[in-house]
Each structure stands twice: as C-alpha cells, then as structure tokens.
Kinemage of the C-alpha trace (Angstrom):
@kinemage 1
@onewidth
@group {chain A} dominant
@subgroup {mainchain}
@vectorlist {calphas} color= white
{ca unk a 1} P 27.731 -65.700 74.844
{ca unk a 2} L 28.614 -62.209 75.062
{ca unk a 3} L 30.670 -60.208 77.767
{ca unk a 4} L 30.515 -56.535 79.069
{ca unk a 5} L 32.804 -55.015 81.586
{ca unk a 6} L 31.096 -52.431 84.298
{ca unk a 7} L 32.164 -50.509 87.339
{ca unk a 8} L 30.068 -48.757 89.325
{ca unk a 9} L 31.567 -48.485 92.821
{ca unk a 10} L 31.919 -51.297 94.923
{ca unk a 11} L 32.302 -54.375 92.816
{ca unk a 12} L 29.941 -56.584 95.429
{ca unk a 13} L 26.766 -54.917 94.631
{ca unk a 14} L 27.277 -54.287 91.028
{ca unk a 15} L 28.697 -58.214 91.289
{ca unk a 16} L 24.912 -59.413 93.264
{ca unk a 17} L 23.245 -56.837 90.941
{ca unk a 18} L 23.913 -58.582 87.582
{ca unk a 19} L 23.828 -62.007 88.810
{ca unk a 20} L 20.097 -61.599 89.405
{ca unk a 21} L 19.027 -60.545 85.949
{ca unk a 22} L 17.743 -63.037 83.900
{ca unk a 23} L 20.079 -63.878 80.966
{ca unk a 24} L 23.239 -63.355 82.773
{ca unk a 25} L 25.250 -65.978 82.873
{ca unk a 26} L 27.804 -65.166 84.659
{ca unk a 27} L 28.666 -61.960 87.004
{ca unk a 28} L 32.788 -62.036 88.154
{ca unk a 29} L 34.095 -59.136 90.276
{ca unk a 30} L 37.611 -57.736 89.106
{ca unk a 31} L 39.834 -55.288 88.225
{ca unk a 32} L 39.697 -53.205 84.989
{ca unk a 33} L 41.435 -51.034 82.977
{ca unk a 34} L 44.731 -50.466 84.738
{ca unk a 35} L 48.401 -49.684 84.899
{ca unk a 36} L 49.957 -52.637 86.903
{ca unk a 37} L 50.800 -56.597 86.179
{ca unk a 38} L 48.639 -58.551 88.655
{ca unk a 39} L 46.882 -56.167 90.545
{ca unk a 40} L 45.290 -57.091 94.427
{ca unk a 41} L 42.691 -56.009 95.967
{ca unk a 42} L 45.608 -53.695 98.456
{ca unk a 43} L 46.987 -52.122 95.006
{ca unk a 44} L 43.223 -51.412 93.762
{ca unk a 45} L 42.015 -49.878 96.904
{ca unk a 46} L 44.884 -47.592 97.023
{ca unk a 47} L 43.826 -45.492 94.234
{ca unk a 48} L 47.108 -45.403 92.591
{ca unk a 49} L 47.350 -48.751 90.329
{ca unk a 50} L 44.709 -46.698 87.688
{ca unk a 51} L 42.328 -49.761 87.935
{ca unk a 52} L 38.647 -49.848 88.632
{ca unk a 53} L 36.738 -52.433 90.570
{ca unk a 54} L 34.519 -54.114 87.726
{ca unk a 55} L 32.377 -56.705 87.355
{ca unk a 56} L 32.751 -58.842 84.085
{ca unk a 57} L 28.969 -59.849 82.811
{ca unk a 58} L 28.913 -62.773 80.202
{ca unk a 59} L 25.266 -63.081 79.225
{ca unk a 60} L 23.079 -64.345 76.762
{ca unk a 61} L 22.448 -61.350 73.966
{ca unk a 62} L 19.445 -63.109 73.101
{ca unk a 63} L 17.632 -63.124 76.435
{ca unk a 64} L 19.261 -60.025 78.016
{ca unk a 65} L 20.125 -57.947 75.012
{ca unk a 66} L 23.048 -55.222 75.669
{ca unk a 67} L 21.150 -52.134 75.726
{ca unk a 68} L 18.561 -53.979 78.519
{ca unk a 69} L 21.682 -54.378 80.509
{ca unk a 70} L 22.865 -50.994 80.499
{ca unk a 71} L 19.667 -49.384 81.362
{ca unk a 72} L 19.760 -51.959 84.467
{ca unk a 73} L 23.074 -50.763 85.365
{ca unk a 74} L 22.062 -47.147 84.818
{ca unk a 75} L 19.995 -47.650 87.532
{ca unk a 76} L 21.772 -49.067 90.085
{ca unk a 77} L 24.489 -46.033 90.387
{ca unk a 78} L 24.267 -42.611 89.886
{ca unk a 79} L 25.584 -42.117 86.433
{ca unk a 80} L 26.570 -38.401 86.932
{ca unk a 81} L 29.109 -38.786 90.163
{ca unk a 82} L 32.716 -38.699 89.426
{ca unk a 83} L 35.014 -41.486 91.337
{ca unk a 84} L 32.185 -42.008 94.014
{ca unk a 85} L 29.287 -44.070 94.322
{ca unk a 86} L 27.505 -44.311 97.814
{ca unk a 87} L 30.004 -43.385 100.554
{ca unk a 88} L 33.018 -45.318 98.094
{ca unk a 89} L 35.188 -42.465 96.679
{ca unk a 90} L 38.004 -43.120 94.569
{ca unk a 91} L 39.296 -43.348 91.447
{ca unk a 92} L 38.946 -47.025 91.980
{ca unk a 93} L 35.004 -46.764 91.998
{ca unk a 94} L 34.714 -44.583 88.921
{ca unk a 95} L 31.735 -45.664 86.669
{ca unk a 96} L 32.668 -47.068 83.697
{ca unk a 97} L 31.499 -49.458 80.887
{ca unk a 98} L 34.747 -51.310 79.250
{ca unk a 99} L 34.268 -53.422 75.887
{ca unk a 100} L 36.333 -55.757 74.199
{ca unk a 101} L 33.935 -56.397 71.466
{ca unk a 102} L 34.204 -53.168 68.984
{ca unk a 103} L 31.308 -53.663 67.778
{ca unk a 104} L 29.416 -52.911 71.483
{ca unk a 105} L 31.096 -49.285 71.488
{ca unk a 106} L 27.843 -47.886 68.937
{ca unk a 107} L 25.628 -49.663 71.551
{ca unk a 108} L 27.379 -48.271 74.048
{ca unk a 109} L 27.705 -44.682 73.131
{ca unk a 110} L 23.814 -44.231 72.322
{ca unk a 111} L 22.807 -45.618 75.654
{ca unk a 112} L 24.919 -42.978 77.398
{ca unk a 113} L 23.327 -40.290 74.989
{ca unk a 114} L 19.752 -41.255 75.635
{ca unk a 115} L 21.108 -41.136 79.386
{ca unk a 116} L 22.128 -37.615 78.941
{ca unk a 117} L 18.954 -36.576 77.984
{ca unk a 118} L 17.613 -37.249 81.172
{ca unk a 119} L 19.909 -35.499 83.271
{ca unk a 120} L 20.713 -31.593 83.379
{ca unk a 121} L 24.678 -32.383 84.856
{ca unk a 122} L 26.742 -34.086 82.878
{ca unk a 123} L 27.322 -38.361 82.577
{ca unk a 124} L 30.290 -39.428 84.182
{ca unk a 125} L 30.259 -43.335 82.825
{ca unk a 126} L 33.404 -43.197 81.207
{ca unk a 127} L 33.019 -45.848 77.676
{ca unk a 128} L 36.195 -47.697 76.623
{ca unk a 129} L 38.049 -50.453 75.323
{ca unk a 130} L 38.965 -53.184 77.819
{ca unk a 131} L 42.960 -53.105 77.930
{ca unk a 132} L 43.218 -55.391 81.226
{ca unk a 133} L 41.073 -57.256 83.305
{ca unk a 134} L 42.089 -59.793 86.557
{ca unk a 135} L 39.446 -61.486 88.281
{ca unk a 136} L 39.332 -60.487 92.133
{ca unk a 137} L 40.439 -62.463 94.862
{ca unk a 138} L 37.806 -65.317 95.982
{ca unk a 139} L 36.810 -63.867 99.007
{ca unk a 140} L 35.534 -60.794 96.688
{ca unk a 141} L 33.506 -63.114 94.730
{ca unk a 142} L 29.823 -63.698 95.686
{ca unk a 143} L 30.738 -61.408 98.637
{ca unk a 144} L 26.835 -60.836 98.791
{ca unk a 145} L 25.946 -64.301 98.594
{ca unk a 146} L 28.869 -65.084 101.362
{ca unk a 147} L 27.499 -62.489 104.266
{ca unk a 148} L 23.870 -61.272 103.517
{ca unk a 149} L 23.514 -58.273 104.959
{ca unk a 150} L 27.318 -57.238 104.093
{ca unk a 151} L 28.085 -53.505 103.019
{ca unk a 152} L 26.262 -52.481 99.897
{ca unk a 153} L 25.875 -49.296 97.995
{ca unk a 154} L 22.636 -50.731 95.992
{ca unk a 155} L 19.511 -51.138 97.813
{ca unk a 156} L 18.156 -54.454 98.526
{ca unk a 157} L 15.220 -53.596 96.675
{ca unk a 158} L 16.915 -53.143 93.347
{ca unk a 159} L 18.497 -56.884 93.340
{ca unk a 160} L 14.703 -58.450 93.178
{ca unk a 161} L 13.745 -55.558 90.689
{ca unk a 162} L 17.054 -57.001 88.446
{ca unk a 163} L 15.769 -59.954 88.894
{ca unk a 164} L 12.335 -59.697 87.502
{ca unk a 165} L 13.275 -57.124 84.660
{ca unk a 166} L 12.491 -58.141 80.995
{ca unk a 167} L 14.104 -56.009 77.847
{ca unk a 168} L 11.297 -53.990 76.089
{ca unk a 169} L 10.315 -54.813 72.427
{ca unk a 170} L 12.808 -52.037 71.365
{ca unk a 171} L 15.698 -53.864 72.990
{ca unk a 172} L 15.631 -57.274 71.668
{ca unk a 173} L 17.587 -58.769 68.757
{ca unk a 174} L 15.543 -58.739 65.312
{ca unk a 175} L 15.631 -61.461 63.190
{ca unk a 176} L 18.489 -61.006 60.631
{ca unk a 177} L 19.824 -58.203 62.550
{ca unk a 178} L 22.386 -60.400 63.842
{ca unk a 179} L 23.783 -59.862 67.919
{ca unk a 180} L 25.971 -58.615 69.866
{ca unk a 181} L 27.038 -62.368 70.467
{ca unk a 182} L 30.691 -63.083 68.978
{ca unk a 183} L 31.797 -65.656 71.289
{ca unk a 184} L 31.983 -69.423 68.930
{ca unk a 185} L 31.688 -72.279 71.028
C-alpha cells in the first residue's frame, strides 16, 4: 500500500472522487500541512490555522499507479486557481499534493511539468512534504455517501468517469522497476 495526500477545495468531492477509482483503497478527508496541534473543522475553515482540507489516498501502486492518480486529480480541479476551487475560496482550499514518501516528490514534480505544458497561466498545485495530517471529524467523512445530492464542486459526471478510468501502458509499474509501494505489512 501506498499513500498520497491531495487538496483540491472542498475535501467531500475530492474525498467521493478518489474513492471511486479503482485501486484506491482507501479515501479519508483531513487536514494537511498546518500550523496548529489538533486542528477542527472551525480552526480549518477560518483560514488562519495554515491547514488545507485534504484527502489522504492509500491505494494499491500496482493497480492505480501514482502518476494515473494525479492525472485523475488534475482533472477534477482547476490546477491553475490560487486558494479557490468552485465557489470555495481560501487558503484552506488551496490545491496541493503533500508526500511523505521522498521518493514520490520526482513523480510528483514531472506530473506538474507535463501539466504546465498544457496550460498558458501558471500551475498553482503547490508539491510538498507532508509535515501534519489529522483526519476530519466523522460527519466530514463519506459526506457524499451520507447526503447524495450534498454541495459539491466536482460534477457528478466525473465520479463515474473516476470510476471507470484505467492507467495507460505508460503509467504502470515495469517489472524490476520496483513501486512507489513502501508500506511492509
């Protein structure tokens, strides 16, 4: 098993988002990256604890291979807006990809370069380390699941696209290569 860390605005879509693609395991929303002991949802959404809502993704490198998962994410938010996604603005929803495994930050920083390549304005996905993470309250978790038809910044229509998305040729592990799996069991 292997774990990634992303924000992109409100953690419940981002949360449903992941959850549906094949080879994630598990999709947690939470609270990245911060300046506080313990933050709440009330500290988060105030803009001034320095943490971002994120959703923690432990998946299955060998099914659902890192770069896969960051082109999925890629297109659920709009990687150029600064502290906003949808009508959520705030520090707070800043896109972001945190990683507590060094060796993702290579992966990592040529995804958002091929990214860049496709866009004339700059990429505002901030990369870095993980230095704190809290899982959100439980009435964030599965908020989705919990009231269908709740507030959501990611079409509908991208959740069953998630779901039936397979990593290209180019994406998968090669034999000998190794993964991005570091987790022992």
């Amino acid at each position: 098993m292997a774990t990634i860390y992303l924000a992109g605005g409100c953690f419940w879509g981002v949360e449903k988002y992941m959850s549906e693609v094949n080879g994630v395991l598990n999709a947690e929303a939470g609270y990245a990256n911060g300046n506080t002991d313990s933050p709440t949802y009330g500290d988060v959404s105030s803009g001034r604890s320095g943490y971002t809502e994120t959703v923690r993704v432990d998946y299955d490198s060998t099914v659902a291979p890192l770069p896969f998962l960051l082109d999925l994410f890629y297109k659920a938010i709009d990687p150029t807006s600064l502290n906003r996604q949808g009508n959520d603005v705030g520090t707070q929803y800043r896109s972001g990809i945190y990683y507590s495994d060094p060796a993702d930050r290579a992966v990592i920083e040529r995804s958002l370069a091929q990214l860049q390549e496709g866009y004339d304005k700059p990429i505002a996905v901030e990369a870095r380390p993980l230095t704190s993470y809290t899982p959100a309250e439980e009435y964030h978790q599965d908020y989705l699941d919990k009231n269908p038809g709740g507030y959501c910044h990611i079409s509908p229509g991208l959740f069953k696209d998630a779901a039936a998305a397979k990593p290209d040729a180019s994406q998968l592990p090669t034999a000998g290569a190794g993964s991005q799996d570091t987790t022992t069991e």
